[in-house]
MIFIGU-659815 format. One record per residue (C-alpha): x, y, z. Coordinates in steps of 0.25 Angstrom, whole numbers, plus 5000, padded with zeros to 4 digits. Each point is the difference from the previous one (the first is absolute). Example, Ala and Ser with C-alpha at 12.3 -4.5 7.8 and 13.67 -1.06 7.14 Angstrom:
MIFIGU-659815
504949825031 500650144998 
END
This chain:
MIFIGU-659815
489149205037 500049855003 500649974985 501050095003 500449965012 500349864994 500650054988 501050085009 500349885007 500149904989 501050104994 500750025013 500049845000 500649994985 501250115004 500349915012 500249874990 500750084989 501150045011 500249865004 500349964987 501649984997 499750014986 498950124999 501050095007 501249954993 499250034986 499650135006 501350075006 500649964985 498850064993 500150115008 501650014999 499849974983 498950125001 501050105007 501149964989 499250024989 499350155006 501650055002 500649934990 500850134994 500350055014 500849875002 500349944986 501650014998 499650054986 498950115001 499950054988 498749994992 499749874997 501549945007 500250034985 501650035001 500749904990 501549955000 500149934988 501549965005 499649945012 498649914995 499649885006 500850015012 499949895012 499550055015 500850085007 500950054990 500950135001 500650114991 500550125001 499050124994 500450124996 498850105002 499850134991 499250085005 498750074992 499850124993 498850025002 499650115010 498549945001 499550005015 499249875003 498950005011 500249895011 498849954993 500349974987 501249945005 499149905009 499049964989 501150004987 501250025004 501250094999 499950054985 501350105002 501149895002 501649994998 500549944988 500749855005 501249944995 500649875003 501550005003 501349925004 500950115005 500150154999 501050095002 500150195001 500950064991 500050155003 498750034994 499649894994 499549855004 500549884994 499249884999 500149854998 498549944994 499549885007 499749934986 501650044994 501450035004 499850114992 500250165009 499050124998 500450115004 498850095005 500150175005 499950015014 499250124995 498749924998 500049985017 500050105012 501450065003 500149915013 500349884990 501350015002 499850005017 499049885001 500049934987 499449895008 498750085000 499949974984 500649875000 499549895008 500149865002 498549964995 499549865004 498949944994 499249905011 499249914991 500850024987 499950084986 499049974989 500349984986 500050144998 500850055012 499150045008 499949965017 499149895000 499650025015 499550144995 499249964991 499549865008 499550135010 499350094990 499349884993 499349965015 499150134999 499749954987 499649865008 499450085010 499150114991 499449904991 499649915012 499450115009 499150074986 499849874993 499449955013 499350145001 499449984988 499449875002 499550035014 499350134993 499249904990 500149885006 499350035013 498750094995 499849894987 500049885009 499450075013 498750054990 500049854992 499949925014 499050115005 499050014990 500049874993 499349964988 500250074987 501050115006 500849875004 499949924987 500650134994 501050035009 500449845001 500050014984 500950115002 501049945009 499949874992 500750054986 501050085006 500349865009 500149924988 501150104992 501449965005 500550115010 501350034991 499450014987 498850095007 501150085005 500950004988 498750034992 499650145009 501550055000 500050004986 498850075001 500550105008 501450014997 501349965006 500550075011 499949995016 498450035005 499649934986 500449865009 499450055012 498650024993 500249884993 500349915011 498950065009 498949964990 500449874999 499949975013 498750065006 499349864995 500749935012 499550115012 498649994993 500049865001 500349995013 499150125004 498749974993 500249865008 500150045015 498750114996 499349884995 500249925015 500150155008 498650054996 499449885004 500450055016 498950055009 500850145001 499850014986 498649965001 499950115011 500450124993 499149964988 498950005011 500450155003 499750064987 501650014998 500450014984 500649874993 501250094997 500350035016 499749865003 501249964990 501150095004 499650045013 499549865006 500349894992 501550034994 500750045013 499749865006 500849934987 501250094999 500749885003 500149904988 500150154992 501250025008 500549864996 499850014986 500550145000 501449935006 500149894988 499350124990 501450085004 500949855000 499250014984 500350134997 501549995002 500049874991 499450064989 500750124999 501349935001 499449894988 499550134990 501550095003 500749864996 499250014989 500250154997 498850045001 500150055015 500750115006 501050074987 501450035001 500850055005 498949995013 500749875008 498949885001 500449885008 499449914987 500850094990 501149985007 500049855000 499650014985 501350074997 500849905008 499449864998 501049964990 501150035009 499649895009 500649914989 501450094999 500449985014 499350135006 498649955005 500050115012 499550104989 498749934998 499949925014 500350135009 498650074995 499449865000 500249975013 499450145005 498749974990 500049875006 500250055016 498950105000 499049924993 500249895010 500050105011 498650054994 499449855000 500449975014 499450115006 498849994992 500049835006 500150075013 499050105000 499149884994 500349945012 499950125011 498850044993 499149865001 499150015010 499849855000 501449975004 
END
């Protein structure tokens, strides 16, 4: 009762200092705003079709804030979405879009002026609702694009959005999964000792000497391309870190006299582990988990410039600097800076607050 007493109170002690930290609150409230983003990314993405996947091909590599009229056709299809579907994938049942210059009704029929020529098309008003002609400005709109178009005419803001709960998956399972290997392996190598440690440390020491990306490259290819392929691979390249780090506080933890105590009271070695020894240092795994998540990102980010990460035409903030490197050379760096600089925000955002709770969480200071 004692023990806990004082862990409630260290706790209490740790949330006190992370408040007063500047820093830790800033990283946290952007975290936390990057984590809404990326939960409701097709409630508000400008473009929330499947993927943001709508290309312009007349209107590519567009600056920030750039305008055009869009003519919007509606779909045939009489497929109903569920609510959803449409919040995890998108709207699969959208209106055909056409960049314009200028229009204008003739009796029953719409004339048009295409964005990429002065050439007019004239289109039957048939293929819209009969109130086209009452409020055309219901089908054509002037459409603004925030944060530009892509090389392939799609809203860069949309897809920037829909590739943070790419960020954000792979960081929450990859740390998942190394927390669910790392904790048990470590926790039983610092417990036991001897030969079950001299395994375990053998273990953890080939997968620690393989380069992170080429072990990561090497299980994707295992498994195959595609979007939870990364997410297992990452994970089980980064449960040597957590281990590491557990097996280490056991080693100095079951040396304690509570420890010493409960042996003393016939209880099992397993309940000692997870009931006594790893609640007192969920600290430094909370810590680790923080940079594990900062890692995570990174990584991702490195195997979709590669290719090897998250397949088209599913948007990746590292596909999307791949796609748009060169055109830092042509006079249009946003492409590739734009998704850079949001890589580079939430990483940095993940490594503060892990500096901060380092900090919170030492008893010593």
């Amino acid at each position: 009762m004692l023990n806990s007493k004082k862990n409630g109170s260290l706790w209490q002690l740790a949330m006190r200092k992370f408040i007063r930290s500047k820093t830790g609150i800033f990283s946290f409230l952007f975290i936390l705003f990057c984590g809404c983003m990326a939960v409701f990314c097709y409630v508000i993405a400008p473009d929330n079709s499947n993927s943001a996947n709508q290309m312009h091909l007349e209107i590519h590599s567009k600056p920030p804030l750039f305008s055009v009229l869009m003519l919007q056709i509606p779909s045939k299809s009489t497929e109903k979405e569920s609510w959803f579907s449409v919040f995890m994938d998108g709207k699969k049942n959208i209106p055909t879009e056409i960049p314009i210059k200028s229009y204008q009704i003739k009796e029953n029929q719409l004339e048009i002026v295409k964005y990429s020529d002065n050439l007019s098309k004239i289109i039957p008003i048939s293929l819209f609702q009969k109130e086209f002609k009452k409020h055309p400005e219901k089908y054509i709109q002037q459409k603004t694009f925030w944060f530009g178009t892509d090389k392939y005419g799609r809203d860069l803001l949309s897809r920037l959005l829909i590739g943070a709960r790419i960020s954000f998956f792979i960081g929450f399972i990859a740390v998942f999964i190394s927390l669910l290997i790392g904790i048990p392996m470590g926790a039983i190598a610092g417990y036991f000792g001897g030969k079950i440690d001299a395994f375990i440390m053998w273990i953890i020491n080939i997968t620690w000497s393989i380069p992170t990306l080429l072990l990561v490259i090497a299980i994707t290819l295992a498994l195959g391309k595609g979007f939870w392929q990364v997410f297992i691979a990452v994970g089980l390249t980064m449960w040597v870190e957590v281990a590491r780090v557990v097996r280490g506080q056991v080693i100095t933890t079951k040396q304690q006299q509570y420890v010493e105590a409960a042996k003393a009271l016939g209880f099992s070695d397993f309940r000692i582990i997870f009931k006594h020894i790893l609640p007192n240092i969920l600290a430094p795994i909370i810590v680790i988990s923080a940079a594990n998540f900062a890692g995570a990102i990174l990584i991702e980010s490195g195997l979709s410039f590669l290719g090897i990460g998250a397949q088209p035409p599913t948007p990746s903030w590292g596909a999307m600097i791949k796609n748009h490197y060169n055109y830092i050379i042509l006079g249009k760096p946003f492409l590739a800076l734009i998704p850079g600089f949001a890589i580079m925000s939430l990483v940095m955002a993940f490594m503060l607050i892990g500096n901060t709770l380092r900090d919170a969480l030492d008893v010593k200071g």
